[in-house]
LORO-209030 format. One record per residue (C-alpha): x, y, z. Coordinates in steps of 0.5 Angstrom, whole numbers, plus 500, padded with zeros to 3 digits. Example, Ala and Ser with C-alpha at 12.3 -4.5 7.8 and 13.67 -1.06 7.14 Angstrom:
BEGIN
525491516;527498514;
This chain:
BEGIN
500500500;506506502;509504495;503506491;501512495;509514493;508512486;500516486;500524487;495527491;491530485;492528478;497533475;493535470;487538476;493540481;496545475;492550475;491550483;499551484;499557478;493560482;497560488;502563486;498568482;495570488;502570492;505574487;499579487;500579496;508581495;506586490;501589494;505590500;511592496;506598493;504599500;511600503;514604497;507609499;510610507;516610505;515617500;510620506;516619511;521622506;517628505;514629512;523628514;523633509;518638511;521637519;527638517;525646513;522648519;528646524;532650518;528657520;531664521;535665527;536658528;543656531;541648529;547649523;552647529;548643532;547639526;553638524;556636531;552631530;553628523;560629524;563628531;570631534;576628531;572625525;576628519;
């Protein structure tokens, strides 16, 4: 008996074809989704990054300094 089933697929190849094709359609179309969905936060964080760091840059402000001491600390050539 186990060496029948080893030799027997589940479903037949010709029905199980399109249900594997199906899932992977579906898989793709997932994956596609989510990358879209993470391309649309990651432009708003840009933008919002952006928007944050013009205001941070008003007149008057001493935040040059700061700004720099931070990106580049002391001794860093």
């Amino acid at each position: 008996m186990g060496a029948l089933l080893a030799v027997l697929p589940a479903l037949p190849l010709h029905e199980a074809g399109k249900y594997v094709a199906g899932a992977y359609v579906v898989l793709f179309a997932i994956v596609l989704i989510y990358v879209a969905i993470m391309a649309i936060r990651l432009t708003r964080m840009e933008r919002e990054l952006g928007e944050l760091l013009e205001l941070a840059d008003g007149p008057g402000d001493d935040s040059g300094a700061r700004e720099s001491a931070l990106v580049y600390p002391e001794g860093h050539k």
